[in-house]
TIGUKE-970438 format. One record per residue (C-alpha): x, y, z. Coordinates in Angstrom, 2 decimals, decimal comma, padded with zeros to 5 digits. Each point is the difference from the previous one (the first is absolute). Layout:
! TIGUKE-970438
+---------+---------+---------+
!       u !       v !       w !
+---------+---------+---------+
!       X !       Y !       Z !
...
+---------+---------+---------+
***
This chain:
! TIGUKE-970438
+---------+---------+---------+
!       u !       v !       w !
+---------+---------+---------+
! -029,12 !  039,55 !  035,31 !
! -001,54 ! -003,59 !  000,39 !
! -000,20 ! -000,54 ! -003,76 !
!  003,25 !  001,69 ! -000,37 !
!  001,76 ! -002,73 !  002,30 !
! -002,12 ! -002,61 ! -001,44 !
!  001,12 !  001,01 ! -003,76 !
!  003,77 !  000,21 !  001,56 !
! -000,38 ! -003,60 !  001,34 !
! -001,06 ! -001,18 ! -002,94 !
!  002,94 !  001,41 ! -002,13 !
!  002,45 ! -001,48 !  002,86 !
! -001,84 ! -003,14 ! -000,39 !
!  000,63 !  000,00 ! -003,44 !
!  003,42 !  000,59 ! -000,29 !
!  000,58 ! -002,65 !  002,69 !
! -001,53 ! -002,61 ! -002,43 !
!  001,66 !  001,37 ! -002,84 !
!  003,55 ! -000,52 !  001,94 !
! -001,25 ! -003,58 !  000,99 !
! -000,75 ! -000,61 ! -003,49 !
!  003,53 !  001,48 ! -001,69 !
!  001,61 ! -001,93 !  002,74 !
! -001,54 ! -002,92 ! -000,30 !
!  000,53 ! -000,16 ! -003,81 !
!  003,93 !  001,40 !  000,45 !
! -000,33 ! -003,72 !  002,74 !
! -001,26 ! -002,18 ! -003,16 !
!  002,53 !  001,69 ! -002,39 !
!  003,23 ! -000,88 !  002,75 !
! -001,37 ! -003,49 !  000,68 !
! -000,27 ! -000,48 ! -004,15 !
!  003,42 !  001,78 ! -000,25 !
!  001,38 ! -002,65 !  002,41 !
! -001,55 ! -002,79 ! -001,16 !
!  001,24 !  000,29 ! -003,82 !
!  003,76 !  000,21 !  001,23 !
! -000,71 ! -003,56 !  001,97 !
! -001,66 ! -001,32 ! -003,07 !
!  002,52 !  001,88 ! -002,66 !
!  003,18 ! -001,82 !  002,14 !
! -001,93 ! -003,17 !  000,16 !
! -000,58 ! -000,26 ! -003,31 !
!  003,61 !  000,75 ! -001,04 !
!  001,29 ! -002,55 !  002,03 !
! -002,97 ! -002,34 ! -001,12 !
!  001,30 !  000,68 ! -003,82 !
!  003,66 ! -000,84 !  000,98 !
! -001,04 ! -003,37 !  001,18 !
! -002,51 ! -000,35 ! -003,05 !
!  002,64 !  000,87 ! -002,37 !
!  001,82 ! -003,35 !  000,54 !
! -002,76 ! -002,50 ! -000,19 !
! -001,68 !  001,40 ! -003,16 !
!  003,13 ! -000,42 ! -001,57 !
!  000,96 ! -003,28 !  001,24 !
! -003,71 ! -001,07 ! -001,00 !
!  000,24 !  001,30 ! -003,66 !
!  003,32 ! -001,87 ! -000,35 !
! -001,35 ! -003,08 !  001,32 !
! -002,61 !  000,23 ! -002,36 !
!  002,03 !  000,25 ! -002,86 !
!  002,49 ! -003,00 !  001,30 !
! -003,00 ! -002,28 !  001,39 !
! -003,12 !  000,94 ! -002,07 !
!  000,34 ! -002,94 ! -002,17 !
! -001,50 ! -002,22 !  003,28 !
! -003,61 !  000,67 ! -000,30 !
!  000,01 ! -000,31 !  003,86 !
!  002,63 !  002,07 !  001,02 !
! -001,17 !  002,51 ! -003,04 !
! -003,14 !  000,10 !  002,01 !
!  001,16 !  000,74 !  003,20 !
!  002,39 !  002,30 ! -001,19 !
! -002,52 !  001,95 ! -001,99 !
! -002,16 !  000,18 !  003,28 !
!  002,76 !  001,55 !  001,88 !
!  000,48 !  002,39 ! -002,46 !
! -003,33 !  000,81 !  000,01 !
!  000,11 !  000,81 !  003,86 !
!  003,12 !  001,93 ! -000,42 !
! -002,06 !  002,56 ! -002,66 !
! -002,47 !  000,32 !  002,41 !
!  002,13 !  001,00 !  002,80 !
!  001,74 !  002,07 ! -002,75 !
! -003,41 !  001,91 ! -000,48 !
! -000,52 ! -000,17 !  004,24 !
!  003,21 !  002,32 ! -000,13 !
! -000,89 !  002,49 ! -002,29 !
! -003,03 !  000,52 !  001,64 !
!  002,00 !  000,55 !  003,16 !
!  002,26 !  002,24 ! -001,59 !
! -002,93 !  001,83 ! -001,65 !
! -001,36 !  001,04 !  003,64 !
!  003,41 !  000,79 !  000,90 !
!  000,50 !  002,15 ! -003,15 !
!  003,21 ! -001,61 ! -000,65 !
! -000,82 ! -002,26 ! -002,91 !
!  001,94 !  001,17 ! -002,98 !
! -002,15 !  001,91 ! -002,43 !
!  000,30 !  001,31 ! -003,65 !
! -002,29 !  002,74 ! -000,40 !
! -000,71 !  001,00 ! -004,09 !
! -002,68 !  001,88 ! -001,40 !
! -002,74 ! -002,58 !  000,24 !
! -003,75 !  000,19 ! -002,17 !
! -002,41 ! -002,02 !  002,28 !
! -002,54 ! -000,34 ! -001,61 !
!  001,66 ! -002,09 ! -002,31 !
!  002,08 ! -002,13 !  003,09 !
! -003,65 ! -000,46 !  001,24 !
! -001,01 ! -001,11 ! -003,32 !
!  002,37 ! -002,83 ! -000,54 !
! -000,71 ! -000,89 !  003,59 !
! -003,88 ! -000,98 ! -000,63 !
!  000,87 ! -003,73 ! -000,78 !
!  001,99 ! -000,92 !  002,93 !
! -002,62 !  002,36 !  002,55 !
! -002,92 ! -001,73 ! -001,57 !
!  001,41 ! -003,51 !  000,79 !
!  001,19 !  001,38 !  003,25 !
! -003,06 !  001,28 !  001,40 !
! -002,44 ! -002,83 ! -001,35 !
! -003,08 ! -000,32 ! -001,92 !
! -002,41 !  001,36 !  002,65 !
!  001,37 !  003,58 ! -000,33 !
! -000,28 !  002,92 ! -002,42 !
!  002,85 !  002,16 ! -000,62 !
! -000,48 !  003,21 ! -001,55 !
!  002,89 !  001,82 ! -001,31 !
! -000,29 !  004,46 ! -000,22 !
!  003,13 !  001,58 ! -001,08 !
! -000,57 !  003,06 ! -002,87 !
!  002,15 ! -000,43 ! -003,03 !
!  002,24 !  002,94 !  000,58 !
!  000,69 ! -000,39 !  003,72 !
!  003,79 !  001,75 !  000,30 !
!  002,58 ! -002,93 !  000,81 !
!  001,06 ! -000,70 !  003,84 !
!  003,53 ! -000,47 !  001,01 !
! -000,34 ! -003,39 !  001,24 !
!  002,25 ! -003,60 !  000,42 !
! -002,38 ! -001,68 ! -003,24 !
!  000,59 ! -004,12 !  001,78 !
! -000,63 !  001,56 !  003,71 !
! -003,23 !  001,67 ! -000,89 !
! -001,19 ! -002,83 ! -001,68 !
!  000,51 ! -001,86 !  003,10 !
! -001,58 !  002,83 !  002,12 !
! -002,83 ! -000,22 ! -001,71 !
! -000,34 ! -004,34 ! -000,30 !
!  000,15 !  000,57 !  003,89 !
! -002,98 !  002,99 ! -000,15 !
! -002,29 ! -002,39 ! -001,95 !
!  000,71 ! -003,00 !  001,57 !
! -000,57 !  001,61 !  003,29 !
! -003,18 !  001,42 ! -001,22 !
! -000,73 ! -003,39 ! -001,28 !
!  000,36 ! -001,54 !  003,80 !
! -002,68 !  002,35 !  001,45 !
! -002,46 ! -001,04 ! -002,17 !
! -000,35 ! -003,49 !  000,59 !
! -003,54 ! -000,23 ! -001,92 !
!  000,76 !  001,60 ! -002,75 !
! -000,28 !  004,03 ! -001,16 !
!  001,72 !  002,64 ! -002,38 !
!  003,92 !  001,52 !  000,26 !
!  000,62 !  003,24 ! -001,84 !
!  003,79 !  001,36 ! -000,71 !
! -000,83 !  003,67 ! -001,55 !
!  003,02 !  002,53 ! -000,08 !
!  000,10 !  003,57 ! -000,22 !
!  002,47 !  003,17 !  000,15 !
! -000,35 !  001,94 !  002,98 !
!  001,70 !  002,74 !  001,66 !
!  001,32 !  000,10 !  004,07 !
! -003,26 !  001,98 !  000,97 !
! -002,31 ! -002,88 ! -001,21 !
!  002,18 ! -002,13 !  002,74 !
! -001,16 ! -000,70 !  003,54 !
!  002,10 !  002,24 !  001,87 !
!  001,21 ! -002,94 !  002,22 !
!  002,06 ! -001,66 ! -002,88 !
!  002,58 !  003,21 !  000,25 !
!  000,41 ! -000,12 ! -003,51 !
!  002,26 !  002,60 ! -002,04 !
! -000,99 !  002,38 ! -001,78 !
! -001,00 ! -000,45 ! -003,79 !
! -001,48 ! -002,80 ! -002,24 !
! -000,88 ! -003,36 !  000,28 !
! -001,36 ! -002,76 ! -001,37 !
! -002,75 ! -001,57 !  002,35 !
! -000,45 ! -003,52 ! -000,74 !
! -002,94 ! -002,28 !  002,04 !
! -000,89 ! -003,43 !  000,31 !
! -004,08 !  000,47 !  001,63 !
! -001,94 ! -003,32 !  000,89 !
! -003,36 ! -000,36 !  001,48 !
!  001,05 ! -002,49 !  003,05 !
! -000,92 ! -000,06 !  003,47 !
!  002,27 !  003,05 !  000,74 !
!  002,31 !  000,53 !  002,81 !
! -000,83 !  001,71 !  003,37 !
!  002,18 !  003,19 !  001,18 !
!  002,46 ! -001,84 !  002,14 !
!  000,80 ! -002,73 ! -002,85 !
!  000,03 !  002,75 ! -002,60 !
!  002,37 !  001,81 !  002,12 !
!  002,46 ! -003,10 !  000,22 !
! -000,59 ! -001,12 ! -003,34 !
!  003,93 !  000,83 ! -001,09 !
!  001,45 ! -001,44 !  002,87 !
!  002,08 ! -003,02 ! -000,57 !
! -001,44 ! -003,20 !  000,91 !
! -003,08 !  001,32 !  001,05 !
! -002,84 ! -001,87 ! -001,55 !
! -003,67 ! -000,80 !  000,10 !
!  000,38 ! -003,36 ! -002,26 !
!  000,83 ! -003,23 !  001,95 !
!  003,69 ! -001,04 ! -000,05 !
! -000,41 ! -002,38 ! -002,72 !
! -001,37 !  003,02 ! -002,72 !
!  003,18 !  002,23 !  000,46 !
!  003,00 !  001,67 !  001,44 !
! -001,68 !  003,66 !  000,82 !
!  002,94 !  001,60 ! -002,28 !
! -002,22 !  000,97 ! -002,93 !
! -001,27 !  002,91 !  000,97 !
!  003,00 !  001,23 !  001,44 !
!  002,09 ! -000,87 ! -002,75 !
! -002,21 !  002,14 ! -002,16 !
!  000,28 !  002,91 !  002,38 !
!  003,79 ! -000,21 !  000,19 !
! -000,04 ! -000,08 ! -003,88 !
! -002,11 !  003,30 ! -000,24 !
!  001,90 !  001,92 !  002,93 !
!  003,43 ! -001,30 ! -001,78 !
! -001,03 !  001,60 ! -003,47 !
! -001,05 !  003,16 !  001,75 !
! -003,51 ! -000,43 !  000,27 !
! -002,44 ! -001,65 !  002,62 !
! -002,93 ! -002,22 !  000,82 !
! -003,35 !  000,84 !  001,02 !
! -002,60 ! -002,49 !  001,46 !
! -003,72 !  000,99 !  000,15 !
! -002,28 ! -002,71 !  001,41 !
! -003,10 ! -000,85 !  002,13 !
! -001,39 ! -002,76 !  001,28 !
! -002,76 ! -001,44 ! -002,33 !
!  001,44 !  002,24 ! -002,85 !
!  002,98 ! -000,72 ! -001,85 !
!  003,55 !  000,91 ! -000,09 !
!  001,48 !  002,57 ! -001,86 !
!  003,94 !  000,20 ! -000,27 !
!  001,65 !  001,97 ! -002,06 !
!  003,81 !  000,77 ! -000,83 !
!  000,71 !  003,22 ! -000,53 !
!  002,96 !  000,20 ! -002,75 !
!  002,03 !  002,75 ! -000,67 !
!  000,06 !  001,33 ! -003,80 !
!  002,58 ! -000,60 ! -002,03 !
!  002,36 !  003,16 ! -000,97 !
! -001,43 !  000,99 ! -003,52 !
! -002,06 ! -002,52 ! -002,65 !
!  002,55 ! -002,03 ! -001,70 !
!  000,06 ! -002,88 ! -000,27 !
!  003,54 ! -002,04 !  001,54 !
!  002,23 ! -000,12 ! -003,01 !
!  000,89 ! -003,97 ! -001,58 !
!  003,01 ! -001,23 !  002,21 !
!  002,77 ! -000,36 ! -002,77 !
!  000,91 ! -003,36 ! -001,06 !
!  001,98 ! -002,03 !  002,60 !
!  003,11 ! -001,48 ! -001,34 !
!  000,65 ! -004,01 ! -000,25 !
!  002,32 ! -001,93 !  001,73 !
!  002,01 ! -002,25 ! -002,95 !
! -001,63 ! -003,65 !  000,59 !
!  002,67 ! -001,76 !  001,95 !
!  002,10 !  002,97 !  001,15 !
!  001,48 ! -000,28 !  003,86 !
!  000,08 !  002,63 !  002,01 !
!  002,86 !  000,81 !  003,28 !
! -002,93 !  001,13 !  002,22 !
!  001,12 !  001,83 !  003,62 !
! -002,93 ! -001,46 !  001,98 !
! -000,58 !  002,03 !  003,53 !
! -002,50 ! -000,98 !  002,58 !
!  000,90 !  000,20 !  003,97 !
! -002,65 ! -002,99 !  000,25 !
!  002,32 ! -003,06 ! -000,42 !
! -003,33 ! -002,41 ! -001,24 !
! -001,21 !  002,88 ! -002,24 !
!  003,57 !  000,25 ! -001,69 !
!  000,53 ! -003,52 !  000,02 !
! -003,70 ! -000,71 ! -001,22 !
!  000,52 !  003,11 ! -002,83 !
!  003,45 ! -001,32 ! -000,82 !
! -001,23 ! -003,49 ! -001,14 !
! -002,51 !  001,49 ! -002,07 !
!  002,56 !  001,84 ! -001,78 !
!  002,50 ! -003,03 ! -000,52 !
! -003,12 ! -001,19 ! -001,56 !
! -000,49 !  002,39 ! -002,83 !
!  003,52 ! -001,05 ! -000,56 !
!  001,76 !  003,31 !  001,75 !
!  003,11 ! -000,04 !  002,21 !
! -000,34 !  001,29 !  003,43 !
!  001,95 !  002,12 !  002,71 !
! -001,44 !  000,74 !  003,20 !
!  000,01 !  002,37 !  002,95 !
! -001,44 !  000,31 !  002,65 !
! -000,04 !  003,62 !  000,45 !
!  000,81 !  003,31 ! -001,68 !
!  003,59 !  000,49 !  000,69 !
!  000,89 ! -003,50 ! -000,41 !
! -001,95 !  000,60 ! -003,86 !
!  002,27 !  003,30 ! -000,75 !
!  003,12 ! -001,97 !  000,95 !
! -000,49 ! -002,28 ! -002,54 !
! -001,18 !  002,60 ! -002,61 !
!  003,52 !  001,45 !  000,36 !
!  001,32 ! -003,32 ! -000,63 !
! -001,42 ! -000,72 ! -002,95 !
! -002,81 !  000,65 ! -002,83 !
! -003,83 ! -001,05 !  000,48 !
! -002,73 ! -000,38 ! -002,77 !
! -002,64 !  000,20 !  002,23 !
! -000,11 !  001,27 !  003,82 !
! -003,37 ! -001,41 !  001,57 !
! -000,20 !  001,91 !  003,77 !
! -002,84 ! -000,78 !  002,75 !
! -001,06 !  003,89 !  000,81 !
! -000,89 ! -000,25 !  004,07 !
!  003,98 ! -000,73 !  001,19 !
!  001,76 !  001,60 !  002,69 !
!  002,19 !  002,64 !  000,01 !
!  000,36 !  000,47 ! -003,87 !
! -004,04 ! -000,49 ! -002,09 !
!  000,34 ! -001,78 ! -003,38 !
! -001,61 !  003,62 ! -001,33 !
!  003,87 !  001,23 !  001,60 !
!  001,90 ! -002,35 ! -001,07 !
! -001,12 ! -000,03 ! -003,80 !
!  000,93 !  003,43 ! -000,06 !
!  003,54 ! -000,63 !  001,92 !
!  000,42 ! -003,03 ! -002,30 !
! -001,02 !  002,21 ! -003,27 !
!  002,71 !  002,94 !  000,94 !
!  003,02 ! -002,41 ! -000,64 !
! -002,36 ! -002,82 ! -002,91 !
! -002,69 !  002,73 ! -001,64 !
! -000,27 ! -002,79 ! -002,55 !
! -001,18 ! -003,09 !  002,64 !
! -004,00 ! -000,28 ! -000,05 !
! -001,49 ! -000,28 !  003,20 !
! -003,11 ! -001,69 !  001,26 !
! -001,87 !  000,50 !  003,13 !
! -001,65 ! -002,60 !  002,20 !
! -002,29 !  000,94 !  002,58 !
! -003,57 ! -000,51 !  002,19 !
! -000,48 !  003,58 ! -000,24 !
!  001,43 !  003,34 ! -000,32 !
! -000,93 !  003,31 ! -001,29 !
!  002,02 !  000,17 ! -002,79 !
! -003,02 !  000,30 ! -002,45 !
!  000,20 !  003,92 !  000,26 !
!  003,40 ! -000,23 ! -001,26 !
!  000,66 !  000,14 ! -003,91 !
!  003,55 ! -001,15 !  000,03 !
! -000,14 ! -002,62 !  002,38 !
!  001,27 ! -004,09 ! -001,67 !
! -002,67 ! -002,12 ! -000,85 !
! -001,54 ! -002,01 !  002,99 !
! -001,10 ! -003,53 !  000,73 !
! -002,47 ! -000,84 !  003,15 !
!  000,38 ! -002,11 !  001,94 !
! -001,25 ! -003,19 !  000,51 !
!  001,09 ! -001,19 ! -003,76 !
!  000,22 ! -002,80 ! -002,47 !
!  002,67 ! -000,60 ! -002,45 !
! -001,73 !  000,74 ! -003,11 !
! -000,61 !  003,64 !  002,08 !
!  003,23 !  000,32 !  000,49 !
!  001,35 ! -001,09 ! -003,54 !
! -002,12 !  003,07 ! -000,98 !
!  001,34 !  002,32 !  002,45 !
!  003,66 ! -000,87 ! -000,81 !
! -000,91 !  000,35 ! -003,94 !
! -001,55 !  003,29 !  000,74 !
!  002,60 !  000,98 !  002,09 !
!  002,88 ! -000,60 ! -002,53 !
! -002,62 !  000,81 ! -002,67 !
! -000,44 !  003,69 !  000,91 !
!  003,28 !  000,81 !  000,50 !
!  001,04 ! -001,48 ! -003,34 !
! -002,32 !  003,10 ! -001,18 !
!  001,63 !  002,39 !  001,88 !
+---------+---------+---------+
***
C-alpha cells in the first residue's frame, strides 16, 4: 500500500509539473502573441511617418546634390532612413506581418552567393564552414528575407565569440518526427537549416528569452534585440519554426526549420515586363488616407513627369473613377472601411482595363496569385518608377 501511494504521488506530481509546464509555455506564447500586435501597429504607423521623409530626402538629393555639403548631409540622412527601414522589417518579421514572397528556393546555392558578404561580415578571426548536399529538395522560402535571417544568425554567432572560433550553416531535409515536439510543427517535410558556433553559449533562462523582442545580452550600443526575433517571426510566417539548443561554455545551435516546397521545380522565368514609352504621362488616381504619405508619393510622381489626382479615401477614389478614365490607380492597402485589395476589385468591375498597384507596410497578400503588383513601403522614386512600369507593364501583357 505504502509504495502504491508513493508511486500514485509521484504520477500526481508529475502531471502537476507537466500542467505548470504547458501553462507556462501557453503564458510565453500569449505574452509573444501580444507583443507582436504592439510591435506589428507600431511599425505600421512608424512606416507611414517614414514614407514621407525618405521621399522628401531622395528628392532633395536629386534637386541639391550638386552642393557637396548639402549632398553630404543629405546622403547621411538617407543613410539613417535605410537603417530604420531595415529596424522595421525586423519588427515586422517578429510580428509576422512583413510582406513575404515565398518561391521555390535552392539554398544551397542562396548560401553560396552569400559567402562574400558573411566572410567580410563576420571577420578574419572566424572560420565558416558551409554543409549543404547537392540535391537537398528546395524550401518554400522569401529568397531576400532568408538571406537576412541568416546575416543576423552569423553575425550573432559572430558576437559570442569575441576571441575568435568556427560558425557552421549545414542544412538538411527532415521530417516533423525529427522536430522537438515543443516547436508544434505540422505534419510532413522540411527543410532544417542551422547556423552552429562554438561561443560561450547561453544559459536556460536567456535561451528561453532569446526570441523575445528587445531582449538582449549585448550592451545597447551592439544592437536592437530584434534579430533573433525577426528570424523567428520569418520561420513561423512561412510555416515553419525555430529551435535554439545551447549551453553555457558550449555553443549555440539555431536552426530554422523550413517547410518543403510543393514538388521539385524549379519557379518558372517571370515573363518579360512591358516598357513604359520614354516620355509617356500617365493620369495616375493616387489613394493614401495619410495626407504626408499622399502628398510625399504625389510629388514623386509629378516627378517622373505623371499627372496626379488624389483621395483621401476609398469612396472618395470610386467617385472619381465614375467620373472619368485612369491609367494607373496607385491605392495604400490598410484604409478604413473599404482596403485598397477592395477597392481594386470595385474599381476593376466598372475599368477591367485600369492597372492597379498596391502600396503597403505589410499584408498577406503573398498567398494570393491574382493580387496587383505591390510596392513597400518606405520607398524611393527610382522604386517607385519601377513599380508604376511594372504595374502598367503587366497589364499591357494581359
Amino acid at each position: 500500500m505504502r509504495r502504491a501511494n508513493s508511486a500514485l504521488a509521484d504520477q500526481v506530481a508529475a502531471a502537476v509539473a507537466e500542467r505548470e509546464a504547458a501553462l507556462q509555455q501557453l503564458h510565453q506564447r500569449q505574452k509573444l502573441e501580444t507583443i507582436g500586435q504592439l510591435t506589428g501597429g507600431i511599425a505600421h504607423d512608424f512606416n507611414n511617418l517614414l514614407t514621407p521623409i525618405t521621399g522628401a530626402l531622395d528628392l532633395l538629393q536629386r534637386r541639391l546634390g550638386e552642393d557637396p555639403r548639402l549632398g553630404r548631409l543629405i546622403a547621411g540622412a538617407l543613410q539613417s532612413a535605410d537603417r530604420a527601414r531595415t529596424l522595421i522589417q525586423r519588427l515586422l518579421g517578429f510580428a509576422r506581418r512583413q510582406p513575404l514572397n515565398p518561391v521555390p528556393l535552392a539554398i544551397g546555392p542562396l548560401v553560396e552567393n552569400m559567402r562574400d558578404l558573411l566572410a567580410s561580415s563576420i571577420g578574419p578571426t572566424i572560420r565558416l564552414t558551409v554543409d549543404i548536399p547537392p540535391d537537398l529538395p528546395m524550401a518554400r522560402a522569401d529568397p531576400n528575407q532568408l538571406e537576412l535571417a541568416i546575416l543576423n544568425l552569423c553575425v550573432n554567432a559572430r558576437d559570442a565569440m569575441p576571441d575568435g572560433g568556427q560558425i557552421a550553416i549545414a542544412a538538411s531535409a527532415a521530417e516533423t518526427a525529427e522536430a522537438p515536439a515543443e516547436l508544434g510543427l505540422a505534419r510532413g517535410r522540411y527543410v532544417r537549416l542551422s547556423v552552429s558556433d562554438t561561443g560561450i553559449g547561453m544559459d536556460e533562462e536567456t535561451r528561453r528569452r532569446a526570441v523575445e523582442p528587445f531582449f538582449s545580452t549585448k550592451t545597447k550600443d551592439k544592437g536592437t534585440g530584434l534579430g533573433l526575433s525577426m528570424v523567428h517571426g520569418l520561420a513561423a510566417q512561412l510555416g515553419g519554426a525555430l529551435a535554439i539548443a545551447s549551453q553555457p561554455g558550449g555553443g549555440t545551435s539555431i536552426t530554422l526549420w523550413l517547410p518543403l516546397a510543393a514538388g521539385t521545380r524549379r519557379p518558372a522565368a517571370a515573363a518579360p515586363h512591358a516598357r513604359l514609352q520614354p516620355g509617356r504621362a500617365l493620369n495616375v488616381l493616387l489613394v493614401d488616407d495619410e495626407p504626408l504619405v499622399r502628398a510625399s508619393t504625389a510629388e514623386m510622381l509629378d516627378e517622373l513627369g505623371h499627372g496626379v489626382a488624389q483621395a483621401g479615401h476609398a469612396r472618395e477614389a470610386l467617385a472619381l473613377i465614375e467620373e472619368q478614365p485612369f491609367d494607373l490607380l496607385i491605392t495604400d492597402y490598410m484604409m478604413p472601411d473599404i482596403n485598397g485589395l477592395q477597392l481594386a476589385a470595385t474599381a476593376g468591375a466598372s475599368r477591367p482595363d485600369m492597372p492597379v498597384l498596391i502600396v503597403t507596410g505589410y499584408m498577406g497578400l503573398h498567398d494570393r496569385e491574382d493580387r496587383p503588383p505591390v510596392l513597400i513601403k518606405p520607398f524611393t522614386r527610382d522604386e517607385l518608377e519601377r513599380a508604376v512600369t511594372r504595374a502598367v507593364g503587366l497589364r499591357a501583357l494581359t
